[in-house]
Residue, then its C-alpha position, 0 to 999 in steps of 0.5 A: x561453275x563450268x566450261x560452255x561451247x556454242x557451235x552453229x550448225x546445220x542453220x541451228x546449234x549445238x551446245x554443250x557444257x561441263x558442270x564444275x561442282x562439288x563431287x559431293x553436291x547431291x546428283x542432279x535430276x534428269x530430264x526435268x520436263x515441264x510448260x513455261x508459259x505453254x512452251x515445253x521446257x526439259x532441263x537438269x534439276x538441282x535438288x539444292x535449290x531446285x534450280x537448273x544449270x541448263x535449260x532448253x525450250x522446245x522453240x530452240x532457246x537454251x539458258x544456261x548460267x555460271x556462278x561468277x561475273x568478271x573475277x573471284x569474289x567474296x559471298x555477300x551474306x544471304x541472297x533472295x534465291x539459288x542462281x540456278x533459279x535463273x534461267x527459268x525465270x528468264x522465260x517468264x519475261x517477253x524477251x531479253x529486253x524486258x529481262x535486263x530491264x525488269x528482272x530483280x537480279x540485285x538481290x542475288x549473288x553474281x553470275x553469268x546468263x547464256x541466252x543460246x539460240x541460232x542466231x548467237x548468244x546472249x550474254x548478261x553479266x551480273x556482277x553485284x554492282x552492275x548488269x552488263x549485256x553482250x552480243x554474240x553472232x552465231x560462230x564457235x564460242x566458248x565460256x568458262x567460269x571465272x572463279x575457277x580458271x584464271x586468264x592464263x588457264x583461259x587462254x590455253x584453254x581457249x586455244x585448245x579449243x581453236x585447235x580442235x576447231x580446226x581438227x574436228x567436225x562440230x558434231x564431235x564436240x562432245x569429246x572434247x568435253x569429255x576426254x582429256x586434251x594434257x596430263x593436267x587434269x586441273x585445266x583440262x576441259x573435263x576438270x578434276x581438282x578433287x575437291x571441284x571437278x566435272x561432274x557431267x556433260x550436257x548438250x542442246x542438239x538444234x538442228x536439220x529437225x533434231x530437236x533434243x537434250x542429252x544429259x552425261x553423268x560422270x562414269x555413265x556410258x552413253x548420254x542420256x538423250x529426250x528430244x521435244 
């Protein structure tokens, strides 16, 4: 669950997103580093499933996924795996058609897959009945989780962030992820509804020959980057 900003820049990218969790789930471990079919991958790891929420190939392919589809729903007994387990087995197929087309996602709890790169976004919809693929061009974006905002709260989020857009320069987008934009913490960006809130920031930076991760938990000062 969380809120994702896609920024072109620079002929690359930056993307940054909040994770939305459970302040009592255990910390994520950061940097996870590993080879994925002989390509360099760093990512956050989850302990409680192993998975990740984030994660970026040395190549400039970023994945990242949120818990939902369309709307709220309702857990279906046991699934085959964590969702968090997604986005690295994307990178185990030879491209994002041969994903749609023979990934065995009907087994798994609904959710939302962010195929990131310079070019746009990706976007596959899984929501336990259909799996659904969007196109993206390369131009500010912004996803947010749909069991936790409504489309009311999207909308005024959505439009804050237009309004930052047009304030502010891409490479600032960090802040807007993580300071408060109104007294209502429970639809800003950076969330806190005590029992769910954002716990951390992270960032893929591609661009002009930076190359890098940088990862922010919650009361931490500074991020904490890895480049490829």
């Amino acid at each position: 669950m969380c809120t994702i900003t896609f920024l072109p820049y620079k002929n690359g990218y930056i993307l940054t997103q909040n994770r939305d969790e459970s302040p009592l789930r255990a910390d994520a471990v950061f940097p996870v580093e590993e080879e994925i079919k002989n390509q360099k991958v760093i990512y956050p790891q989850d302990p409680e499933g192993s998975g990740s929420w984030f994660v970026s190939t040395e190549a400039g392919l970023t994945l990242c996924v949120m818990n939902g589809a369309y709307h709220p729903h309702k857990r279906a007994g046991q699934y085959a795996h964590s969702r968090g387990l997604v986005p690295l087995h994307f990178l185990a197929f030879a491209d994002a058609d041969d994903f749609m087309n023979n990934y065995a996602y009907q087994k798994l709890e609904a959710f939302t897959l962010l195929v990131c790169s310079p070019t746009g976004v990706e976007e596959f919809i899984w929501d336990e009945t259909d799996m659904n693929r969007k196109t993206h061009r390369a131009k500010p974006l912004i996803f947010q989780s749909d069991p936790l905002y409504n489309a009311e709260q999207k909308a005024f989020r959505k439009s804050l962030f237009t309004q930052f857009m047009v304030e502010n320069d891409a490479i600032t987008i960090l802040d807007f992820h993580t300071q408060p934009q109104t007294p209502d913490n429970a639809v800003n960006i950076l969330m806190d509804r005590e029992r769910v809130k954002s716990v951390s920031t992270i960032q893929r930076y591609f661009y002009g020959g930076i190359n890098e991760v940088g990862y922010l938990k919650l009361g931490a000062e500074g991020l904490h980057c890895v480049s490829f």
